[in-house]
N, C-alpha and C positions, 0 to 999 in steps of 0.2 A: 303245173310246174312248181319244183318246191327250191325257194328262192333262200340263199343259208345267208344270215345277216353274219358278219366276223364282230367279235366284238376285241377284235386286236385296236388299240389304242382308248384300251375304256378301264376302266376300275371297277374291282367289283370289293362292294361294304358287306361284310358278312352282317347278316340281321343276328340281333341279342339273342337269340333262339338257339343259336349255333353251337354245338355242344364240343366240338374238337376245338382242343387245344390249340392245337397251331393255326387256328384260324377265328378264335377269340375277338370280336371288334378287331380286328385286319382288316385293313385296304390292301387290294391285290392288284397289280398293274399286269394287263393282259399283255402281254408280248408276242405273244401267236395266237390265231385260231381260226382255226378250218375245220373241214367235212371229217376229219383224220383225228381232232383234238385240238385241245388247248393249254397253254401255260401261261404260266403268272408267274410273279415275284412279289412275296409281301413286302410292303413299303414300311410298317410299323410296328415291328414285332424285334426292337433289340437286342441284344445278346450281351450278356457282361465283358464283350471286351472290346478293343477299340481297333480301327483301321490300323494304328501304329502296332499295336502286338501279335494282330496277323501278321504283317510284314512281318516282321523283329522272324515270329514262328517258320515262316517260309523261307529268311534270310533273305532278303531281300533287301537291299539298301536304304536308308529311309537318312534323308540330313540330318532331322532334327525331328524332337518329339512335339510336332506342332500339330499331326493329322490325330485330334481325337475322336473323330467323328465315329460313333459305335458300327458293329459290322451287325447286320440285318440278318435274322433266321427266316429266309427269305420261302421257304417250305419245307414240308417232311420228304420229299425227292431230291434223289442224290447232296447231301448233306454237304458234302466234301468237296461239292463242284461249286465254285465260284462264279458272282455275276458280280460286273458295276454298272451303275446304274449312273448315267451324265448328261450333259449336255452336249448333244450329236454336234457342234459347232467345233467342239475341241479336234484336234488329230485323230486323224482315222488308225484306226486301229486293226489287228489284224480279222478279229474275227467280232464283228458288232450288228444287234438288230436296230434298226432304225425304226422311231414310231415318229408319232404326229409332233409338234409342240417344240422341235428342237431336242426331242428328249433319244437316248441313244440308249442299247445295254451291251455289254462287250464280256466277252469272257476269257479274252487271251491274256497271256501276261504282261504283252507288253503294255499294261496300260496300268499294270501293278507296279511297276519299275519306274512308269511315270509317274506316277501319286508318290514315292518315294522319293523322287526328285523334287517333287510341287512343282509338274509342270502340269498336274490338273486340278482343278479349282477345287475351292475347298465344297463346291455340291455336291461333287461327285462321292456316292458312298457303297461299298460292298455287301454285296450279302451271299450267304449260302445256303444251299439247296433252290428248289424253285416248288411252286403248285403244278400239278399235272391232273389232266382232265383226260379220259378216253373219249372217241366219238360218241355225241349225245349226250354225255355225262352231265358237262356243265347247261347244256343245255334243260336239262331235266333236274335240275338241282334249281336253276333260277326257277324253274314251274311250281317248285316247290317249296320259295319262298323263302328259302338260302342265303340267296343273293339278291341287292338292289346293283342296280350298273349306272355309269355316269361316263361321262367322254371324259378321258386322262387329262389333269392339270395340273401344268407344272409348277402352278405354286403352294398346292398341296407336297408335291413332290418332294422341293428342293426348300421352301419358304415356310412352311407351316412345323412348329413344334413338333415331335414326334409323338406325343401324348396327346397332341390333338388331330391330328389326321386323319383319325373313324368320326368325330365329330365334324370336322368340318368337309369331308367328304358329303354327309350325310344331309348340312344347310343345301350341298349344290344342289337338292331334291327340291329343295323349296319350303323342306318343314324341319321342326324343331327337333333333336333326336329324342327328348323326352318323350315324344309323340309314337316312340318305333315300341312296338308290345314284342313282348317276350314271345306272345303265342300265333303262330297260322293259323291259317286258314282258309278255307279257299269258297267261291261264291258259285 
């Protein structure tokens, strides 16, 4: 009997080795994954502009130019499709995945309209596009030494510098990242 572990609620560190761009030292927060595939959202991969100039871009109401928080190149799949990424304790929102940790991701707008308001915290931050995985894929990409995975935490998430978040992902392993080689291998 062949038993599929999910790794929805885990991160995956791309190893130094990793030659795509969009996935450079990224931490990717799994948000699905079953027999069918799997998706992420990079957590640490920036964009030159900030939550308030997407709003401003989409017309969206914003009080005040307080939300600097940068919006996330969150993968190279669908670019232009929006996620936030929160804290599932806040208002439900229309359309939101729930993971482990309190942590939530939502893609409707009503919760763009909130942030405009500030009636979502200042953790809460956007990103566009997502990673996408076919069945096996990711699967076969970790075998191949791609990726290291850890259980999602939220203070990498919400707490940790954005410059540091491949690094301190990388402690939860137990070792130093200086220690991660550029090169595979397999035994």
């Amino acid at each position: 009997m062949n038993v599929f572990n999910s790794l929805k609620n885990h991160m995956l560190i791309a190893m130094p080795s990793l030659q795509d761009l969009n996935f450079d030292h990224s931490v990717t927060l799994i948000c699905e994954h079953n027999q069918d595939g799997a998706m992420g959202i990079v957590i640490n991969h920036p964009l030159d502009f900030s939550t308030y100039e997407l709003l401003e871009h989409m017309e969206i109401p914003c009080l005040e130019h307080r939300n600097i928080n940068p919006v996330f190149a969150g993968g190279p799949v669908q670019v232009d499709r929006g996620f936030v990424i929160h804290r599932a304790e806040q208002l439900l929102w229309k359309s939101s995945i729930s993971l482990e940790n309190n942590i939530a991701v939502t893609t409707s707008l009503d919760i763009l309209h909130a942030i405009g308001r500030h009636e979502v915290d200042s953790e809460a931050f956007v990103a566009l596009g997502y990673a996408g995985w076919e069945a096996g894929q990711l699967e076969q990409e970790i075998l191949d030494n791609v990726w290291l995975t850890v259980p999602v935490d939220p203070a990498i998430i919400f707490s940790t510098d954005i410059d540091k978040r491949w690094e301190k992902a990388v402690q939860l392993l137990g070792f130093d990242v200086n220690n991660l080689s550029n090169f595979t291998g397999h035994a």
